[in-house]
N, CA, C and O atoms as a Tinker XYZ file with bonds, in Angstrom:
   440  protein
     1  N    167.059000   47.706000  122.031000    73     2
     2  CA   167.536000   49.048000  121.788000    64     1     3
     3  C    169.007000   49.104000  122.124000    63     2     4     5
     4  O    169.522000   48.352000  122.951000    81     3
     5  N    169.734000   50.132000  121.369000    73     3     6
     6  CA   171.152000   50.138000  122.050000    64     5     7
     7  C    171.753000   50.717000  123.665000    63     6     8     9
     8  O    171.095000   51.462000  124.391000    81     7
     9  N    172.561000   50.402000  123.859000    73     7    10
    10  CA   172.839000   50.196000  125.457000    64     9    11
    11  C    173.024000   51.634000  125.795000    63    10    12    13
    12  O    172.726000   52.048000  126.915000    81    11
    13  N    173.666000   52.667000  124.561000    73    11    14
    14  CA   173.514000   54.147000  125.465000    64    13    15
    15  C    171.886000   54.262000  125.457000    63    14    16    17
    16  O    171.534000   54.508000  126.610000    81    15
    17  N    170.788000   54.176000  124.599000    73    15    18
    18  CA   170.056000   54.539000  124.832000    64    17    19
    19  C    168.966000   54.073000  125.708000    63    18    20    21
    20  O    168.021000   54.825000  125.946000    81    19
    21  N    169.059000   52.323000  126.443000    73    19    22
    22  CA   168.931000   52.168000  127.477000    64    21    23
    23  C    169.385000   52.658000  129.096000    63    22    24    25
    24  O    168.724000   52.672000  130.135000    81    23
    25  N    170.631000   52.998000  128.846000    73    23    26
    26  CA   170.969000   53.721000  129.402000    64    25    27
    27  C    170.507000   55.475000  130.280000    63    26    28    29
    28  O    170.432000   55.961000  131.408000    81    27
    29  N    170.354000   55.769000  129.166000    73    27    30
    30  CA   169.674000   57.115000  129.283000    64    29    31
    31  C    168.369000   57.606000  129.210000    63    30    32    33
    32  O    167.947000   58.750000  129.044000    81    31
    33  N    167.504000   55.956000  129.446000    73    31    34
    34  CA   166.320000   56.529000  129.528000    64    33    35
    35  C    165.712000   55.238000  129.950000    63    34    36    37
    36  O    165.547000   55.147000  131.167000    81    35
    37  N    165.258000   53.993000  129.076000    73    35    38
    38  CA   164.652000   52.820000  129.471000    64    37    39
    39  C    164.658000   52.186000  131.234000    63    38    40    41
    40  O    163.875000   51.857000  132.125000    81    39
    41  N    166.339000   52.322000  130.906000    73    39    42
    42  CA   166.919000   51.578000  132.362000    64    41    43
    43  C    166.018000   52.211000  133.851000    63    42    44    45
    44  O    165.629000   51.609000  134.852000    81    43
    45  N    165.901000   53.851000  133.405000    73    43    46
    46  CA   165.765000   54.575000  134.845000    64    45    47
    47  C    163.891000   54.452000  135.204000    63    46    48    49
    48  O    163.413000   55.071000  136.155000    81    47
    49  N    162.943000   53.489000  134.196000    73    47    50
    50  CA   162.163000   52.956000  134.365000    64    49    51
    51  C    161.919000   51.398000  134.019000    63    50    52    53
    52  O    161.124000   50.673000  133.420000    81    51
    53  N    162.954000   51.351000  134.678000    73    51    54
    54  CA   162.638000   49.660000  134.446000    64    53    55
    55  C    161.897000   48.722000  135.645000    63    54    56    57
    56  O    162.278000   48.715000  136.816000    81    55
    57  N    160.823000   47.974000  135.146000    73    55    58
    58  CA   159.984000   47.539000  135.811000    64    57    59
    59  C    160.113000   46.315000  136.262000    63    58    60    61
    60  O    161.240000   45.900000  135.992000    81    59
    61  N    159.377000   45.428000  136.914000    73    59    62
    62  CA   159.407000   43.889000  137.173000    64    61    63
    63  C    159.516000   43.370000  136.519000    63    62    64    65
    64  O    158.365000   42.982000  136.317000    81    63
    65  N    160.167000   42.876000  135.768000    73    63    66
    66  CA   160.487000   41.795000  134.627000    64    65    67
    67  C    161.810000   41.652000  134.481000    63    66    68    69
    68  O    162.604000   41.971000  135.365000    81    67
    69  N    162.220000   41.054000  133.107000    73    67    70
    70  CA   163.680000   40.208000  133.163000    64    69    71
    71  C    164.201000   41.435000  131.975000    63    70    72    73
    72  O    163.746000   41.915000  130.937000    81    71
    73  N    164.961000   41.536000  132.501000    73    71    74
    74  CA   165.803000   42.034000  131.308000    64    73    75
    75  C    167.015000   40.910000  130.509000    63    74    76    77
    76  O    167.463000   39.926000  131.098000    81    75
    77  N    167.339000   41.232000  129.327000    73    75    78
    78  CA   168.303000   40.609000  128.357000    64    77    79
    79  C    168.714000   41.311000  127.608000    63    78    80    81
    80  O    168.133000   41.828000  126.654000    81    79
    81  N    170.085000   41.451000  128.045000    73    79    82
    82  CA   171.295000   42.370000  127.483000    64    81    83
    83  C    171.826000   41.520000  126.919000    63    82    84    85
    84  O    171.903000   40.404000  127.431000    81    83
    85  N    172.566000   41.898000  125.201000    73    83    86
    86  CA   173.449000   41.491000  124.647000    64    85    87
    87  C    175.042000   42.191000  124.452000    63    86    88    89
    88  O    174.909000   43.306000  123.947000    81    87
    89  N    176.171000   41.929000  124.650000    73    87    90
    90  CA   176.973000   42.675000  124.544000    64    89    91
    91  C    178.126000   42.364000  125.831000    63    90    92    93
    92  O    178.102000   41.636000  126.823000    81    91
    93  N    179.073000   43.268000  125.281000    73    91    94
    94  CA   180.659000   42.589000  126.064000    64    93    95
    95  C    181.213000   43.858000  126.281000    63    94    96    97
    96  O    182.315000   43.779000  126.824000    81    95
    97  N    180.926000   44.730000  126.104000    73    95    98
    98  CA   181.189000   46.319000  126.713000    64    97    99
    99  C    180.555000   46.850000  128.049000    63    98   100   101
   100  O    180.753000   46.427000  129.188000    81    99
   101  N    179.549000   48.131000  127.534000    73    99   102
   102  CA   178.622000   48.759000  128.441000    64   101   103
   103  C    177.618000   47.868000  129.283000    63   102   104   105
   104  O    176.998000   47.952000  130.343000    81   103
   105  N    177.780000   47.029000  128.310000    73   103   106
   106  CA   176.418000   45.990000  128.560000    64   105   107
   107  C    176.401000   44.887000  130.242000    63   106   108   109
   108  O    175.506000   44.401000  130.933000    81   107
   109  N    178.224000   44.913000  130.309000    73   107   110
   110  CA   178.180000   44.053000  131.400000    64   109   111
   111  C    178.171000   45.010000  132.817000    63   110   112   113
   112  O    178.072000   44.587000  133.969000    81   111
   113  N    178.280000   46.174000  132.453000    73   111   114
   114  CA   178.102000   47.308000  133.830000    64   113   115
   115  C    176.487000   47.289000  133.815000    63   114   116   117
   116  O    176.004000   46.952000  134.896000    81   115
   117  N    175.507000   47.606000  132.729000    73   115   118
   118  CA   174.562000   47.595000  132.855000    64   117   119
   119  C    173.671000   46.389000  133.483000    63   118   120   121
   120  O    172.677000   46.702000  134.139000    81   119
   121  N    174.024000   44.920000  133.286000    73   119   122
   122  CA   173.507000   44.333000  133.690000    64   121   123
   123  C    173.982000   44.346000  135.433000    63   122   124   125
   124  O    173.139000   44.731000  136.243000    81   123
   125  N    174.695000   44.119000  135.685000    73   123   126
   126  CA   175.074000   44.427000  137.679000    64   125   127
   127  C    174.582000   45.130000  137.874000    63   126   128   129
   128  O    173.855000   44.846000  138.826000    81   127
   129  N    174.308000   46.981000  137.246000    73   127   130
   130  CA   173.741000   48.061000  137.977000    64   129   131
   131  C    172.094000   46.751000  137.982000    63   130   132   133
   132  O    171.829000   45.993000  138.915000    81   131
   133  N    171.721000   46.812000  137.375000    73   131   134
   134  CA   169.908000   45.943000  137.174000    64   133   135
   135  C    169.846000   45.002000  138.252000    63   134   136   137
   136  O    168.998000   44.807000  139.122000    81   135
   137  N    170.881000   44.496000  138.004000    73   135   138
   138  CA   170.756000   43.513000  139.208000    64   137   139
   139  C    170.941000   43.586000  140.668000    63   138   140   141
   140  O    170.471000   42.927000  141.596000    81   139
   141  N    171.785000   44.605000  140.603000    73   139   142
   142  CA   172.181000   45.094000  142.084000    64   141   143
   143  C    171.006000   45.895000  142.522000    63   142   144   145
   144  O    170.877000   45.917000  143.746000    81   143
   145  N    169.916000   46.707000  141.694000    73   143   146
   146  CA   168.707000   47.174000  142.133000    64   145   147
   147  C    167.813000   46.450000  142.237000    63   146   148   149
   148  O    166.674000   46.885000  142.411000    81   147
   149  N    168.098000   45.084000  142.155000    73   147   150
   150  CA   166.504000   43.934000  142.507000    64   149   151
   151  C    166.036000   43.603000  140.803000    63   150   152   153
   152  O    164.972000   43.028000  140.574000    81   151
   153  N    166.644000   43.891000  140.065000    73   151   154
   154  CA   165.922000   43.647000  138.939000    64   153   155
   155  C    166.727000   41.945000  138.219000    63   154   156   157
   156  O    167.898000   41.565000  138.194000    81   155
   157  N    165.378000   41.274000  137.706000    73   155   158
   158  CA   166.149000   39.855000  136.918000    64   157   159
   159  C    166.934000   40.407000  135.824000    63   158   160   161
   160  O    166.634000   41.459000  135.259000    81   159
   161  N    167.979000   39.665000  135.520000    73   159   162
   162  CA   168.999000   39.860000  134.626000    64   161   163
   163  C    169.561000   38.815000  133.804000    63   162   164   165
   164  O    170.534000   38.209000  134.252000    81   163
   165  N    168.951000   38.413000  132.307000    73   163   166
   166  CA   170.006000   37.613000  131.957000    64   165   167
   167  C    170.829000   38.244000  130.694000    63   166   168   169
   168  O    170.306000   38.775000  129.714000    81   167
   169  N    172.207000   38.077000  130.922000    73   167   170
   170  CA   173.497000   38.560000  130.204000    64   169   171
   171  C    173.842000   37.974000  129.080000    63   170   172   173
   172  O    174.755000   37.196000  129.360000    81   171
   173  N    173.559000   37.922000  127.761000    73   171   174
   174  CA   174.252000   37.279000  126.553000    64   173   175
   175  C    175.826000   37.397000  126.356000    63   174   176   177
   176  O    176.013000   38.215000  125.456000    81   175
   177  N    176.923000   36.946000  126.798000    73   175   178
   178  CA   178.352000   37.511000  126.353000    64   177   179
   179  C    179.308000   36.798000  126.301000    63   178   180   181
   180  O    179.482000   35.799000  127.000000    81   179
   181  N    180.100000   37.259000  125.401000    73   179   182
   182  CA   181.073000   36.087000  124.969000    64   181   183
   183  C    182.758000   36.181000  125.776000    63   182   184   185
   184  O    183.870000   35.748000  125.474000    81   183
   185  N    182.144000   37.067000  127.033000    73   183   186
   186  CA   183.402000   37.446000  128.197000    64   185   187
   187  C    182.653000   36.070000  129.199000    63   186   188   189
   188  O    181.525000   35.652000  128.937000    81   187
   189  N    183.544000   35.476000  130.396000    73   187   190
   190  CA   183.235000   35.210000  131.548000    64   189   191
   191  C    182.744000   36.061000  132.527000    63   190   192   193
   192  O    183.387000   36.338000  133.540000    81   191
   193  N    181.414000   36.576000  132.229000    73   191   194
   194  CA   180.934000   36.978000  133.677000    64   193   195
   195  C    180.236000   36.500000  134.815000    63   194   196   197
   196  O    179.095000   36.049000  134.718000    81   195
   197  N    180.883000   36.573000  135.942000    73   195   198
   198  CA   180.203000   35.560000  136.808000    64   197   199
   199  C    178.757000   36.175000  137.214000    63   198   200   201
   200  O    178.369000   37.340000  137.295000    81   199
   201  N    178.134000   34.967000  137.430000    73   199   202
   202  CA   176.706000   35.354000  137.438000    64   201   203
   203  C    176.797000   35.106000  138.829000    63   202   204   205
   204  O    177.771000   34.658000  139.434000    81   203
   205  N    175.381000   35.533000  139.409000    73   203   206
   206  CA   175.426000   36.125000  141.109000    64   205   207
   207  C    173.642000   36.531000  141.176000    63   206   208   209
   208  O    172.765000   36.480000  140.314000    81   207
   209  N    173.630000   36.930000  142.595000    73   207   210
   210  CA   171.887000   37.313000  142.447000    64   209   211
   211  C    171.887000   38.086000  141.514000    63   210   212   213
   212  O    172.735000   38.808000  140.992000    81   211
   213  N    170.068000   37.707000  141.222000    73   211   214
   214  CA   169.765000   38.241000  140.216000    64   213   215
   215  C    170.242000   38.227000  138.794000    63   214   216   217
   216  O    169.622000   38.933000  138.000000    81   215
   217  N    171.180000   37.575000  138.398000    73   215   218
   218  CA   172.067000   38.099000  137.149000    64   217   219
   219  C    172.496000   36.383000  136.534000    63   218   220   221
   220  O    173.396000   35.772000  137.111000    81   219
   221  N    171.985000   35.942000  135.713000    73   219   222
   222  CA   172.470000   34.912000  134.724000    64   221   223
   223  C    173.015000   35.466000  133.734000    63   222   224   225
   224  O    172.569000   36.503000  133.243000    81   223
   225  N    174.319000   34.701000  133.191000    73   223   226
   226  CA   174.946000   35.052000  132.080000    64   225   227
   227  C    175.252000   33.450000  131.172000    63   226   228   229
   228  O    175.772000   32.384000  131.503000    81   227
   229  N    174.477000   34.093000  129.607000    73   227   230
   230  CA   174.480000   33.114000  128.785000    64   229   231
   231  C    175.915000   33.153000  128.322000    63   230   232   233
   232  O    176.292000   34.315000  128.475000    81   231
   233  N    177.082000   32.269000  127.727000    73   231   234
   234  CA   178.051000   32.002000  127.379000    64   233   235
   235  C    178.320000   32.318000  125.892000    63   234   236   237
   236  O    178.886000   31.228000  125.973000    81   235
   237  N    178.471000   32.704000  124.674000    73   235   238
   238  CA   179.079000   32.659000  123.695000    64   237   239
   239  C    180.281000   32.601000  122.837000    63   238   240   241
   240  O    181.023000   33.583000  122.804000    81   239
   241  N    180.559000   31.490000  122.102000    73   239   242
   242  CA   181.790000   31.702000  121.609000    64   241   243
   243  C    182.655000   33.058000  121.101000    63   242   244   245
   244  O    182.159000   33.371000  120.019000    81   243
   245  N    183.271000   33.585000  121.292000    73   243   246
   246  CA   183.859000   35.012000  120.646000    64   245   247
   247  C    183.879000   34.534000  118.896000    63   246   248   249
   248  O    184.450000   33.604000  118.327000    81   247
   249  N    183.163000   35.416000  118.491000    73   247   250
   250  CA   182.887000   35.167000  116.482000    64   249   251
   251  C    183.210000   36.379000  116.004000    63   250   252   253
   252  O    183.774000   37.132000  116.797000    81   251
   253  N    182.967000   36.832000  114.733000    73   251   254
   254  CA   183.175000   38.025000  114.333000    64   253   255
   255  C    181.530000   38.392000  114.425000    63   254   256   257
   256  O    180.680000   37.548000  114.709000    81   255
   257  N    181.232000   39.838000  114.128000    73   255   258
   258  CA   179.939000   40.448000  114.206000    64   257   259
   259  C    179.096000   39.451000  113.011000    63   258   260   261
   260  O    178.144000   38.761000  113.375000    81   259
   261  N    179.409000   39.459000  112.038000    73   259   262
   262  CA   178.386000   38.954000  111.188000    64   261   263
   263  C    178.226000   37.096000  112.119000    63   262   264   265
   264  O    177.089000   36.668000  111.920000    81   263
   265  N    178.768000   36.467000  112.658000    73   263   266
   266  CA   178.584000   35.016000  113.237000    64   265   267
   267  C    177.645000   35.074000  114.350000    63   266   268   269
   268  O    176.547000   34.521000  114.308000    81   267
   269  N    178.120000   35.813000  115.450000    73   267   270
   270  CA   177.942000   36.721000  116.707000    64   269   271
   271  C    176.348000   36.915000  116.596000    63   270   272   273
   272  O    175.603000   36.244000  117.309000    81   271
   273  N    175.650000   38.237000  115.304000    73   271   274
   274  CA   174.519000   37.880000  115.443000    64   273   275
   275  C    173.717000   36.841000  115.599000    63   274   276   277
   276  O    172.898000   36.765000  116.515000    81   275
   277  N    173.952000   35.671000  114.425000    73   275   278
   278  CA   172.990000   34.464000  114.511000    64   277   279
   279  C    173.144000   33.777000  115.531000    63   278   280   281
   280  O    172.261000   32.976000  115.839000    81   279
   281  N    174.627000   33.952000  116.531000    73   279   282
   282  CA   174.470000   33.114000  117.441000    64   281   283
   283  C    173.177000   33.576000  118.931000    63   282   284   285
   284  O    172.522000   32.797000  119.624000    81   283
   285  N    173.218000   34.837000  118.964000    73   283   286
   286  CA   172.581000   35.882000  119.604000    64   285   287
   287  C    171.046000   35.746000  119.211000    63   286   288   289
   288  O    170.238000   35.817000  120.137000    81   287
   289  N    170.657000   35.591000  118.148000    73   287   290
   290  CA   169.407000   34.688000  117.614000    64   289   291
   291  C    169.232000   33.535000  118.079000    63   290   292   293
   292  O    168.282000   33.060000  118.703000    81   291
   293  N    169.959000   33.206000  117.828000    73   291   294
   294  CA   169.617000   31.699000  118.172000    64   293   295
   295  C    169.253000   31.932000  119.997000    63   294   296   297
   296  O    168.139000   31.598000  120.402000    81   295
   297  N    170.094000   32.406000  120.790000    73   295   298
   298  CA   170.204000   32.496000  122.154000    64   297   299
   299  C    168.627000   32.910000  122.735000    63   298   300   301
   300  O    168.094000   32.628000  123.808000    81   299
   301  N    168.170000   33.622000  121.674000    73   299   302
   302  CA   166.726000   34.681000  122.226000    64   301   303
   303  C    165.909000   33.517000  121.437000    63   302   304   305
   304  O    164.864000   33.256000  122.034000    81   303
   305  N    166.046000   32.964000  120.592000    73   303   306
   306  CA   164.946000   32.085000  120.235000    64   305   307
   307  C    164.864000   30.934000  121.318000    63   306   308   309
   308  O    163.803000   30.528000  121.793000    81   307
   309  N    165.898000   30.544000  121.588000    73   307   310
   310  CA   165.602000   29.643000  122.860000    64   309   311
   311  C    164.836000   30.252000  124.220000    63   310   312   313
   312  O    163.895000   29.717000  124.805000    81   311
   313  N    165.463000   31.461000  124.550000    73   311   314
   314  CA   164.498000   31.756000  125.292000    64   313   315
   315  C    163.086000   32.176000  125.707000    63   314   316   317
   316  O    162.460000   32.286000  126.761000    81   315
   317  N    162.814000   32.408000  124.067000    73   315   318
   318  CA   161.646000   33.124000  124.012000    64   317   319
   319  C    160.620000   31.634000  123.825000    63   318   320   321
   320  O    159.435000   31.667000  124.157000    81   319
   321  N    161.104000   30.688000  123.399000    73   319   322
   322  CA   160.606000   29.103000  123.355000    64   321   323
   323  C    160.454000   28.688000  124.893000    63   322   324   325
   324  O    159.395000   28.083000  125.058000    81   323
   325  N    161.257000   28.846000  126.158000    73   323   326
   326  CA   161.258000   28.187000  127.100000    64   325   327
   327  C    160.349000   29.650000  127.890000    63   326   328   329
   328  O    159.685000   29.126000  128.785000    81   327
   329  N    160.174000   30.644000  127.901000    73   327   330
   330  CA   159.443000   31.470000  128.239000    64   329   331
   331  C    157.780000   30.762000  128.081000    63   330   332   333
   332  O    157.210000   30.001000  128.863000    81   331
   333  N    157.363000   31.248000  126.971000    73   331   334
   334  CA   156.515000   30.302000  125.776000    64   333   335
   335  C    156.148000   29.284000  126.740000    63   334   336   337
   336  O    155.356000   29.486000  127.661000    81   335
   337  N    156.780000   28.110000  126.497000    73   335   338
   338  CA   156.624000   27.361000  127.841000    64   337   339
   339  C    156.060000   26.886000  128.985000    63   338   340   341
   340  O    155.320000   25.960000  129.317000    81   339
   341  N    156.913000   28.243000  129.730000    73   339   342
   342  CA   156.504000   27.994000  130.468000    64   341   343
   343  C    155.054000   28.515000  131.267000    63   342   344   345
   344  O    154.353000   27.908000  132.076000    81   343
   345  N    154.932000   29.740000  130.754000    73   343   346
   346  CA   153.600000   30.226000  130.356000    64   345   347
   347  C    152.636000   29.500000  129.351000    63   346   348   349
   348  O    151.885000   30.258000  128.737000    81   347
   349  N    152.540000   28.266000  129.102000    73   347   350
   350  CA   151.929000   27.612000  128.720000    64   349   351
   351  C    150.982000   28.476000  126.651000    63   350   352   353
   352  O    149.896000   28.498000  126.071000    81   351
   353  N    151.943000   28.801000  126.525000    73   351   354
   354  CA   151.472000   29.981000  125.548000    64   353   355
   355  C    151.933000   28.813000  124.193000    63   354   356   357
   356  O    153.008000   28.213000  124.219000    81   355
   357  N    150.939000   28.652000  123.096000    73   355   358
   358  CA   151.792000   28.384000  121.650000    64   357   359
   359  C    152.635000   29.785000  121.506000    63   358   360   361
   360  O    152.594000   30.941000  121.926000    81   359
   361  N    153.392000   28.985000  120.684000    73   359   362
   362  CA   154.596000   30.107000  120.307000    64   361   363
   363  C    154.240000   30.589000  119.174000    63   362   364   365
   364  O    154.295000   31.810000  119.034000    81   363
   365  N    153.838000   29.850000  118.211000    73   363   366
   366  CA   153.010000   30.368000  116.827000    64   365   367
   367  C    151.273000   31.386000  116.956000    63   366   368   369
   368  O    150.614000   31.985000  116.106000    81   367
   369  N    151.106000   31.186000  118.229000    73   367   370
   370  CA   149.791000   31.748000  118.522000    64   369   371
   371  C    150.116000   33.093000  118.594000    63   370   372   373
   372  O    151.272000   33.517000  118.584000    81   371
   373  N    148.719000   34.039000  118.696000    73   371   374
   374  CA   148.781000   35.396000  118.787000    64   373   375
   375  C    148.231000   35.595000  120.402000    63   374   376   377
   376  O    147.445000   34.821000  120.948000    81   375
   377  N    148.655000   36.459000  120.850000    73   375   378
   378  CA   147.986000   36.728000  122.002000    64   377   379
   379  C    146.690000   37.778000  122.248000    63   378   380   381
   380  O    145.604000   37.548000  122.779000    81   379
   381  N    147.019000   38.548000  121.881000    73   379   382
   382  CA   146.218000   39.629000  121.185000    64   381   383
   383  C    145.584000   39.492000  119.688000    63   382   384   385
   384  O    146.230000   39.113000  118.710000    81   383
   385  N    144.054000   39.909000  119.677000    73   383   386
   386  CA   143.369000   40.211000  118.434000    64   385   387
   387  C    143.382000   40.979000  118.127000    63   386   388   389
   388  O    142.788000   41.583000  119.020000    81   387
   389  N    143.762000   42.072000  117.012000    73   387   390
   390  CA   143.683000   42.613000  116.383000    64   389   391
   391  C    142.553000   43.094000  114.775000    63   390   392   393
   392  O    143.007000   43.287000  113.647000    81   391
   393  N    141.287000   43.166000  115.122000    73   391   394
   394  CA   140.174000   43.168000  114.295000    64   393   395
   395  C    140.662000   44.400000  112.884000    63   394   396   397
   396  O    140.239000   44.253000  111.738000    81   395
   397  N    141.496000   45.428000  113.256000    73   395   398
   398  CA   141.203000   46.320000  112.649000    64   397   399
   399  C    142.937000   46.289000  111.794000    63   398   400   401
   400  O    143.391000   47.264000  111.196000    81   399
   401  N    143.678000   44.922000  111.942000    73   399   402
   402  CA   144.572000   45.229000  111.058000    64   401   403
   403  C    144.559000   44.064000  110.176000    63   402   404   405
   404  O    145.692000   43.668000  109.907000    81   403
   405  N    143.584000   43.390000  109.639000    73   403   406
   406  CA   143.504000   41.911000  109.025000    64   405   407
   407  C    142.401000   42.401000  108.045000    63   406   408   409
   408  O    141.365000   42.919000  108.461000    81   407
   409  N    142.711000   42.184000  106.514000    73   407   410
   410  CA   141.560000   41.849000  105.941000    64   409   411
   411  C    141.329000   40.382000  105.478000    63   410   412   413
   412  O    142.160000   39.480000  105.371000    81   411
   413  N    139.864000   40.368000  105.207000    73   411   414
   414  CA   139.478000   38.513000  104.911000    64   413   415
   415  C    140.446000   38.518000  103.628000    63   414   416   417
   416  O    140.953000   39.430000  102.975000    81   415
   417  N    140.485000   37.239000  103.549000    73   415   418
   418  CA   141.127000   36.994000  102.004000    64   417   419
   419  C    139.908000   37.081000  101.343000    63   418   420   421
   420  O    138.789000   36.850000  101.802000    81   419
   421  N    140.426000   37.662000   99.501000    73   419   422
   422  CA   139.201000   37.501000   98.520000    64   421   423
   423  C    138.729000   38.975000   99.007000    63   422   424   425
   424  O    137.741000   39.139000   98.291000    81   423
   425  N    138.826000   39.922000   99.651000    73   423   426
   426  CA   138.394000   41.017000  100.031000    64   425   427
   427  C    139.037000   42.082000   99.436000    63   426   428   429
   428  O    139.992000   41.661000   98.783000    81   427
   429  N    138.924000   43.273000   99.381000    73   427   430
   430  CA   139.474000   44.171000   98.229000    64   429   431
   431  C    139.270000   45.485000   99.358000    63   430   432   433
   432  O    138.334000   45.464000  100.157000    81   431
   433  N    140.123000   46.459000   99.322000    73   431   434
   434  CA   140.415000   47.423000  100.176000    64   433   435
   435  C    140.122000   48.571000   98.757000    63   434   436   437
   436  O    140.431000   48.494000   97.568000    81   435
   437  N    139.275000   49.767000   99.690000    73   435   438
   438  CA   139.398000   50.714000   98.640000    64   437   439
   439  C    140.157000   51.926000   99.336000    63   438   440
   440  O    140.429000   52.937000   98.690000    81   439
């Protein structure tokens, strides 16, 4: 979601888990406030921010917006692979079943 609207609402329930902010603005106040309240933090940005408790910051080359995204893809696909991981989870697997949003193949919906 975008950072005002984390801001103004997500952030002030944010729970045990990791957060991952992307961004080189609002984004690097937001991640310290998270972190400075006990919360995990890792930072996508293409500034030097030093990382400290709680707070990892991934590195990116400075690109233009259209480069910037895929690199930012790429950044969350790695993590979401070493997450995956380490939770011993396939990454192609589902975690959840869902009975009531699948039809069989060869089946016909009226």
């Amino acid at each position: 979601m975008g950072t005002r609207q984390y801001l103004h609402g997500s952030m002030e329930s944010a729970g045990d888990s990791v957060h991952v902010l992307f961004g080189d603005t609002r984004e690097i106040e937001v991640a310290a406030t998270l972190a400075a309240a006990g919360h995990q933090v890792i930072l996508v940005a293409s500034q030097d921010v030093p990382g400290g408790r709680n707070l990892e910051t991934v590195r990116l080359p400075a690109r233009p917006p259209a480069q910037r995204v895929i690199l930012e893809a790429l950044a969350m696909q790695i993590l979401v692979a070493a997450v995956a991981e380490q939770r011993a989870i396939e990454i192609e697997e589902f975690i959840f079943h869902n009975s009531d949003t699948k039809v069989p193949a060869g089946s016909s919906q009226e």
